[in-house]
N, C-alpha and C positions, 0 to 999 in steps of 0.2 A: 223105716230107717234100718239099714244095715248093722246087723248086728255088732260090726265093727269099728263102728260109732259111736256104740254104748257106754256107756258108766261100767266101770269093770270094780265090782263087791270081791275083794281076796277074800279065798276062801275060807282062811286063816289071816286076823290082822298081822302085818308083819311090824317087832319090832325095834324102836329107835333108840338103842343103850347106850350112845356118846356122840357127840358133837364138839366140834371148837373152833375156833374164829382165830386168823388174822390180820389185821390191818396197818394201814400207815399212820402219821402224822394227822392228816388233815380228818381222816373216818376216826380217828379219839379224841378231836377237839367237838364233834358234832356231840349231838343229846342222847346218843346211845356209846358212848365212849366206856365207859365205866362197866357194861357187859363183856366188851370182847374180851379175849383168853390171850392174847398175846397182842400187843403194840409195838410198832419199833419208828422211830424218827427218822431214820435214812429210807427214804427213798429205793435204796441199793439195796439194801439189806445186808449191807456189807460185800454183793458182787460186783462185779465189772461193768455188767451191762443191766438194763432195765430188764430184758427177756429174762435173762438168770436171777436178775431175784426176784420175779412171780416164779420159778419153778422153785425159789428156797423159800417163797412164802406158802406154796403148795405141801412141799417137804414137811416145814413147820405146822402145818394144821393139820396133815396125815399124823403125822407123828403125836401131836398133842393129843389125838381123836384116839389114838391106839392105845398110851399112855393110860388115858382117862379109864378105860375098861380092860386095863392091863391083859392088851392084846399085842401082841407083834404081827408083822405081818406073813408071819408063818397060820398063824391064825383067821387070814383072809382068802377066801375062795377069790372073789377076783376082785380089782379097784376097778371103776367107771369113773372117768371122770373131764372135763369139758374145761377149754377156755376160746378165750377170741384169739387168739395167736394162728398162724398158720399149723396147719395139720396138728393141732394143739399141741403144741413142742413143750409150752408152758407146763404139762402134765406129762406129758411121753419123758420129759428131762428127769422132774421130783422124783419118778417110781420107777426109773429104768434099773437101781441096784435092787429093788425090793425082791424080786425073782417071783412076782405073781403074776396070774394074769391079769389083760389087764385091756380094755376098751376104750378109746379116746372118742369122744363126741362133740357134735357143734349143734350147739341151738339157739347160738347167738346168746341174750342175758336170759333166757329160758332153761339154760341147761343144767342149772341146780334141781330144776323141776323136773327135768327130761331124766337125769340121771336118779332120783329118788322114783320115778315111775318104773325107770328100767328094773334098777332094785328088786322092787317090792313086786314086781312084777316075775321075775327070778327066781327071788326066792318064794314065792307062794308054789311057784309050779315045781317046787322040791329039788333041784338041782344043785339050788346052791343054797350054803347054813350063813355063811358072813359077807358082805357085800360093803366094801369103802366106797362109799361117793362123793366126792368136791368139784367144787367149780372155783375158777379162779378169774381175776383182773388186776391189769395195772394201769394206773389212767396214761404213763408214759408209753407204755409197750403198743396201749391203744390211738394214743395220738398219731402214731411210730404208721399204724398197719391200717387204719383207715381217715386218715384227717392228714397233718402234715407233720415232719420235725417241728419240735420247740423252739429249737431256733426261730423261725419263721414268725412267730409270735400272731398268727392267725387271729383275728376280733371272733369274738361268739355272743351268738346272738342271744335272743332272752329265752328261747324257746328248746336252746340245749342245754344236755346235762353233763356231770362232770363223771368221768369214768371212776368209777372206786377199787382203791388199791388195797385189796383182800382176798383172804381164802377161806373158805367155809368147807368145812366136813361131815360126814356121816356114815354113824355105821349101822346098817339095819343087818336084824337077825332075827335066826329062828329058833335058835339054840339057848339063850340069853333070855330072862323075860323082865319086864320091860312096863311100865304104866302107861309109857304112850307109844303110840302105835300109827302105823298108816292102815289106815282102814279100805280105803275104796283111790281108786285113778282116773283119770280120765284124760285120753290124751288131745291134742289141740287139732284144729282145723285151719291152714292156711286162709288168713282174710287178707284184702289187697283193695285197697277203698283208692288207689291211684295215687298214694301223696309221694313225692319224687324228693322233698325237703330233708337230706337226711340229720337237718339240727332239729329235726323236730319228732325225732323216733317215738315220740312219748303217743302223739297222734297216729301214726300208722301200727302202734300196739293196744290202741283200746282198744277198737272193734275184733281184734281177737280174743282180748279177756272178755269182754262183754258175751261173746259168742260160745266160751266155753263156758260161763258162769250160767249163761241160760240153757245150755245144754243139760250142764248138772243137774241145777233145779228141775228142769222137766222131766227125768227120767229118774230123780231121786226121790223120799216121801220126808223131805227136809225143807225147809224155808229157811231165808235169808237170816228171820230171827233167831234162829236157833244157834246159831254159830257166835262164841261168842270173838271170834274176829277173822273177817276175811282180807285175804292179805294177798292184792298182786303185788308183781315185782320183776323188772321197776320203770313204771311207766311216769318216773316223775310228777312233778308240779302241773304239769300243761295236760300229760294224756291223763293223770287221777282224776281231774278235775273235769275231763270227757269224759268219764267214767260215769261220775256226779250227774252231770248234766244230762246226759242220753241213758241212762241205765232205765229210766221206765218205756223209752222205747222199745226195750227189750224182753219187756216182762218183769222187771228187775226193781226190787227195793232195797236199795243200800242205807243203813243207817249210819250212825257212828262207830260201829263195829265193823266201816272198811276202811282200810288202813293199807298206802302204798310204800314199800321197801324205800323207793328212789325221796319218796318224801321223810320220810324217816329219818334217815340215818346221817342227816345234814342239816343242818341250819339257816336256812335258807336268810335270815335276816341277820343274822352275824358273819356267815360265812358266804365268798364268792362264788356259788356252785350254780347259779344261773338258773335251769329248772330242776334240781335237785340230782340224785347219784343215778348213774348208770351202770353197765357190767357186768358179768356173770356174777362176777364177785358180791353185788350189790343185794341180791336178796342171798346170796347165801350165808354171807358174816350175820345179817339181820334175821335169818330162822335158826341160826348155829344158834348164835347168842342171845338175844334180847328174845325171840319167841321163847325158844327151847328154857330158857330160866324160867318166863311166867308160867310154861306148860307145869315146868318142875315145881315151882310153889303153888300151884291149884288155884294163879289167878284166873287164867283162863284153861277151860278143857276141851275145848273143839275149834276145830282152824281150819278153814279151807286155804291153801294154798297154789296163789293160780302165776308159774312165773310165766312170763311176757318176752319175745324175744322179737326183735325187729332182723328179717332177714336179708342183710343185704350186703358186699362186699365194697369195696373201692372202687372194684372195676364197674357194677352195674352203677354206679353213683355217676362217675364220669360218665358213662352211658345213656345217663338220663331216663333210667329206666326205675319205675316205681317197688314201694320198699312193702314189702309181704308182713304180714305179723303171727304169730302163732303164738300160745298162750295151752299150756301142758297143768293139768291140775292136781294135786293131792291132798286127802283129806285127811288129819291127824288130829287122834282122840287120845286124850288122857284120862285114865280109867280114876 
């Protein structure tokens, strides 16, 4: 195997001093409501458009994450940070007064994992001391850029999920110390098993997590047991449960200590979310908040982190052309 492949040990854990969530209406009536750091009922967020308020729900969880470690963003070497919107405007908008630098990425609902790899990966190689990274969604902005207007009032089927309208932050350092930490990365491998159905992204992203979860374990001296919870995100109701069912295909023994974002953060039997959340957003409000609390009270101290990103646009959808998945890993210890 290419060394390039490997499981990448910082040399230095790098660490995680703040985090904060925010979400809409419908992500604080689910079973993890009572974590997030900010909620708001409008939709808008009090903007005009649905685009502008994912960039002022971005704003708002940059700002609350800064707040938290009474940091400004004079204090930030550069923000990273990802949404589904075109040329991720959702983030280039939030941080355009901040005057840092500043990297926009797409990894589809992977990129809270993509952007914490970059990170820590950053700062290990000494460059940088402070590093902002968020990911955001808005289920409208999302409807907006890959699916149709609401208007339209489109049927979904059982097997989609509902975009989550949130923003998740983090700030990793090297400066700051910290009880938990990212320890090791591992970044994902393009899988592509042919499925063309894009209500069903939850299936064309297990076989990427499945692929980098056996990649870890073979090249780490850790087993499944040890973690007290593995956590992709978010591959929903339909792919977790591919996860369940093919994971000893893979070498793979998952117990009750795996646990998927998309299923989380909704209530599947009270609430109409079809195969549970989707969106960048979707596992970042759920490791901002509800992880990052347990890591903080010493329920749980070890977490693989594997988010899931299904790659595909509108246009390859019309196209008829099959939807790629990648799955990017971090693993986070609380001392």
């Amino acid at each position: 195997m290419s060394k390039f492949k490997t499981l990448i040990r910082l040399n230095t854990p790098v660490n995680i001093i703040s985090s904060s969530s925010v979400v809409g209406n419908r992500e604080v009536e689910g079973p993890l409501g009572k974590f997030f750091d900010i909620t708001l009922s409008d939709d808008r967020f009090g903007m005009k458009t649905y685009e502008q308020a994912e960039s002022q729900m971005v704003k708002m969880s940059c700002e609350s994450t800064l707040n938290k470690c009474k940091y400004t963003y004079g204090d930030i070497d550069l923000i990273i940070g990802g949404d589904l919107q075109n040329q991720c405007v959702g983030h280039s908008f939030a941080v355009a007064d901040s005057n840092s630098q500043y990297m926009g990425i797409y990894g589809a609902c992977s990129s809270m994992a993509q952007g914490l790899v970059l990170s820590s990966l950053l700062i290990d190689s000494g460059h940088f001391s402070n590093i902002l990274t968020s990911a955001s969604s808005h289920f409208s902005t999302s409807e907006r850029q890959f699916r149709f207007p609401l208007e339209y009032g489109l049927q979904r089927t059982p097997t989609s999920q509902t975009t989550v309208t949130g923003a998740g932050s983090f700030i990793l350092s090297s400066n700051i110390p910290s009880d938990i930490k990212v320890t090791s990365a591992l970044i994902g491998i393009i899988t592509d098993r042919g499925i063309k159905d894009a209500n069903n992204m939850g299936a064309a992203m297990a076989c990427a997590a499945l692929d980098t979860l056996q990649r870890y374990f073979a090249q780490s001296d850790n087993k499944e047991s040890d973690f007290d919870l593995i956590l992709t995100g978010d591959l929903g109701i339909e792919g977790a449960s591919i996860v369940r069912e093919t994971c000893h295909t893979y070498s793979l023994s998952l117990g009750d200590n795996y646990k998927d974002c998309g299923e989380l953060i909704f209530d599947s039997e009270k609430q109409c979310v079809f195969s549970g959340g989707s969106g960048c957003g979707c596992s970042a409000v759920v490791l901002a908040s509800y992880v990052m609390e347990l890591l903080k009270k010493r329920e749980i101290k070890r977490v693989l982190f594997v988010g899931t990103g299904a790659l595909l646009s509108s246009g390859s959808v019309l196209q008829k052309m099959s939807i790629p998945g990648i799955a990017h890993l971090v693993e986070i210890v609380r001392s």
